[in-house]
PLY file of the C-alpha trace (Angstrom):
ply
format ascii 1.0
element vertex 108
property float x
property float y
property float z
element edge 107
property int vertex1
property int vertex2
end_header
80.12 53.45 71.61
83.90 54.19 71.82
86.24 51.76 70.42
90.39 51.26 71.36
91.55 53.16 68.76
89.73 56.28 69.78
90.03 56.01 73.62
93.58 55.88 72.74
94.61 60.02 72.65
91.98 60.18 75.41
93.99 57.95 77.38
97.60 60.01 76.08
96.21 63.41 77.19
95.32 62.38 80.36
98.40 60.74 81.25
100.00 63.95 79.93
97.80 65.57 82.33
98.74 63.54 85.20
102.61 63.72 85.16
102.59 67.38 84.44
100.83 67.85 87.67
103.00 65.07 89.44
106.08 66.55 88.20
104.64 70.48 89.52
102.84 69.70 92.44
105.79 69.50 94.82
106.97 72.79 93.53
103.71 74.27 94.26
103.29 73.00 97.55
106.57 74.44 98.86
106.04 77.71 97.39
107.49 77.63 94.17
110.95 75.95 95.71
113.14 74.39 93.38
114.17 70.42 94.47
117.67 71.71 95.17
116.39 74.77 97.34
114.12 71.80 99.49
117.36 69.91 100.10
119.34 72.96 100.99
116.81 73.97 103.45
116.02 70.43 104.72
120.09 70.41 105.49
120.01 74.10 107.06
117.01 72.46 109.71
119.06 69.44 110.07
122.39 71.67 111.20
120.66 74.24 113.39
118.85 71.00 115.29
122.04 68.93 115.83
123.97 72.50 117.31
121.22 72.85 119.70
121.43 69.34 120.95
125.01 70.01 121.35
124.64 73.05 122.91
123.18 72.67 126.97
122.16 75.71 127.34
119.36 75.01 125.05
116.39 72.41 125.09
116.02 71.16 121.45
113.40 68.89 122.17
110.96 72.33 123.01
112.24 73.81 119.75
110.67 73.51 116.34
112.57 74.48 113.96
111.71 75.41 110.29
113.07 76.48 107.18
112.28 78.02 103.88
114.70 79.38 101.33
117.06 79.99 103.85
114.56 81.37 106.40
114.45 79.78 109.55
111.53 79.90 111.78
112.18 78.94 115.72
108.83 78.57 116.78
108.42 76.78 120.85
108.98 77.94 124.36
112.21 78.37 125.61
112.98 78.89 129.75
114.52 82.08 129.50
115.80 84.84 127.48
119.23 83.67 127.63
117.65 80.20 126.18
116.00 82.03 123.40
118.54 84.64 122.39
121.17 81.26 122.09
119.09 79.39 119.61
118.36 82.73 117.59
122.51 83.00 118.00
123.17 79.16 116.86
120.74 79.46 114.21
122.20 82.41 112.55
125.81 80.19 112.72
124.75 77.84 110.56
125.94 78.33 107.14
123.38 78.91 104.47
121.10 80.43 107.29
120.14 83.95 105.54
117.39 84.97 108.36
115.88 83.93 111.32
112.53 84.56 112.78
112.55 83.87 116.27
108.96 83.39 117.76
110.00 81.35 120.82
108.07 82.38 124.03
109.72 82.56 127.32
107.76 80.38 129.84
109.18 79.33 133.77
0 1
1 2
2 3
3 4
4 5
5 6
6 7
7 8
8 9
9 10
10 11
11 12
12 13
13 14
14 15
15 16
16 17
17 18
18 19
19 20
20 21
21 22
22 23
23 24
24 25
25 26
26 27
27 28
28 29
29 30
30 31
31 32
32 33
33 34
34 35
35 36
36 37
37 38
38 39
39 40
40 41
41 42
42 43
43 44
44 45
45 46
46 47
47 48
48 49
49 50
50 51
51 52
52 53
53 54
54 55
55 56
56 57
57 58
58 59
59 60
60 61
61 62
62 63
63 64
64 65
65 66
66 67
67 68
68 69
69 70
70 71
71 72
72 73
73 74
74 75
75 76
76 77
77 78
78 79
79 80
80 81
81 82
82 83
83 84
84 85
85 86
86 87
87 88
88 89
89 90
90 91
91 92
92 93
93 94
94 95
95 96
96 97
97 98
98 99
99 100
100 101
101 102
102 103
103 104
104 105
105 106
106 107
């Protein structure tokens, strides 16, 4: 049978354990991104989203828009080619923005 004193450094290594793999486990779920890269690309997202509500030639609401070290993904349908050559054009305006994968498909 185990008494205190010995569960003790049980108890320490696997609280060790624990917050090293709290502290790393956002890291690793966004690819290896630094906390200050998520925020940077969590504004970028934020900016390309608000210039396509402002902008009427495009329909934000059938746009998703993602972004990952600076890479953002437009990912949707758009109604035309006009439509999705605008939000490739706004997203590329954004500061910050260092590519831009447009996958939108044109629908009627």
């Amino acid at each position: 049978m185990r008494t205190p004193t010995t569960l003790r450094p049980v108890a320490l290594v696997l609280a060790a354990a624990l917050s090293v793999a709290t502290i790393t486990g956002c890291a690793v779920a966004r690819d290896q991104q630094s906390v200050g890269a998520y925020v940077d690309d969590a504004a970028i997202t934020t900016a390309v989203k608000a210039k396509f509500v402002e902008d009427k030639t495009v329909d934000a609401g059938a746009i998703n828009v993602q972004t990952l070290n600076g890479t953002v993904a437009l990912s949707g349908f758009a109604k035309s080619t006009t439509e999705r050559m605008q939000a490739e054009r706004l997203a590329r305006d954004v500061k910050g923005v260092r590519d831009v994968r447009n996958t939108l498909t044109v629908r009627p």
